[in-house]
N, C-alpha and C positions, 0 to 999 in steps of 0.2 A: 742790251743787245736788241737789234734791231732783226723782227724777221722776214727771210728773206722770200719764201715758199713754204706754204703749210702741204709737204707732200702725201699728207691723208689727205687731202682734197684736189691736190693734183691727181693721183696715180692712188684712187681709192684701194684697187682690187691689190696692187700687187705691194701695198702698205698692209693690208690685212692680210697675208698671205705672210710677208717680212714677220710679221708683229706675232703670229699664230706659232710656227715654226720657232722664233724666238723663246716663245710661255713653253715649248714640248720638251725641249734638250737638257735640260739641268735638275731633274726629277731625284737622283739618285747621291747627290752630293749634298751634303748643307746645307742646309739654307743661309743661314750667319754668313760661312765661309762662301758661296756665292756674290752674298751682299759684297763684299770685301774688296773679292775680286773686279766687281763692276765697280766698285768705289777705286781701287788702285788704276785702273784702266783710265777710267774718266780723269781722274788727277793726271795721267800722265798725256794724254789726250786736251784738256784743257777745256772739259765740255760742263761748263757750269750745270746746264740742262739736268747732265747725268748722275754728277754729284748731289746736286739735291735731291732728287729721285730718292737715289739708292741709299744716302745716311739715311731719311726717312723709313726704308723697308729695311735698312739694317738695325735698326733700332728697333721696330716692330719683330724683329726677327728677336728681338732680345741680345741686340752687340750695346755695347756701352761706351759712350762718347769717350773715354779714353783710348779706346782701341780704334775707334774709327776718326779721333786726331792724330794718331801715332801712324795712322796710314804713308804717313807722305815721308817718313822717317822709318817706316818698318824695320829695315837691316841691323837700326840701333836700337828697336823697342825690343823687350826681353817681356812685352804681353801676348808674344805670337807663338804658338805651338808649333812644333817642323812641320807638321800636317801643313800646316796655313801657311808658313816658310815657303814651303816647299809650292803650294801655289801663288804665291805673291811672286816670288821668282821667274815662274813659268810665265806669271800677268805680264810681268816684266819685260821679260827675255820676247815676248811674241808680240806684244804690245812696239817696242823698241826691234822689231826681226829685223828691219834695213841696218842696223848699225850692231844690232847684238848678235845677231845669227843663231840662236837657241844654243850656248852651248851645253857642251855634253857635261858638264859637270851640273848644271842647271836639270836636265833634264833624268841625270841620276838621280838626283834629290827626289826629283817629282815620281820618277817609277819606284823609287825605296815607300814613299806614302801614297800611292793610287794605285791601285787595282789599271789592268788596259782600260778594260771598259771607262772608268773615270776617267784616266787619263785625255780619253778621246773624249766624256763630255765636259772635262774642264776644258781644252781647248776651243770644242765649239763652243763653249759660252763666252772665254774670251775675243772668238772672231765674232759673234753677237755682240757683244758690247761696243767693241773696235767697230761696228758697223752702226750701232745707232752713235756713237760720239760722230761719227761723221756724218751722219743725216742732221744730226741736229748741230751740229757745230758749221756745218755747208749751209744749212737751212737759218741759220738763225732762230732754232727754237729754244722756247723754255715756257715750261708745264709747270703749275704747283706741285709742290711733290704731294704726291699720291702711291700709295703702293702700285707696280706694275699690275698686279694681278686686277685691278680695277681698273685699268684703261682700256682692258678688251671690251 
């Protein structure tokens, strides 16, 4: 991949500002199942960038490269909890909204295992992710993987 715009050095202030916002919404969920999510999203996105990223902090987080190869096959792996189902779907379902349109058996699953509150920050962490796969997939980036918490 060739890159195209480093937009931390175009548009410093409102990359840091993206990037801050980003580290604050996902406090309350998982960390693992987080990982997962930003791992499912990128797969389905196609942002190398992200996937490497995120196996690395999902690893760190303590997931194990079986569960984080069966990502791209979840539906058929039988190593995922409905907990993680139930957001792998939702990654899914929003990830894919032009063609999937959230539906409502999709988003039963997710209110039977989230609490609102989660609900709403598994979502924003989904449209976080769904947003840097497209900075960095627009951009032509890719970072060594590093935990995120290190790139602030």
């Amino acid at each position: 991949m060739t890159q195209r715009l480093d937009p931390f050095a175009a548009a410093p202030a409102q990359m840091q500002t993206w990037l801050n916002m980003s580290l604050k919404i996902a406090p309350a969920i998982e960390h693992s199942l987080l990982e997962l999510v930003k791992i499912r999203a990128s797969q389905i996105n196609g942002c190398a960038n992200c996937i490497n990223m995120h196996t690395a902090d999902a690893r760190k987080a303590g997931e194990t490269e079986q569960r984080i190869y069966l990502l791209s096959a979840w539906h058929d792996a039988p190593v995922y909890s409905a907990r993680e189902r139930a957001a792998l779907a939702w990654t899914d379902a929003l990830t894919l909204i032009s063609t999937s349109r959230a539906p409502r058996e999709v988003y039963d699953a997710l209110a039977a295992e989230f609490t609102q509150e989660e609900q709403v920050q598994l979502t924003l962490m989904i449209n976080v992710i769904n947003g840097w796969n497209r900075l960095a997939v627009g951009c032509g980036l890719f970072y060594d993987a590093k935990p995120a918490a290190q790139a602030a």
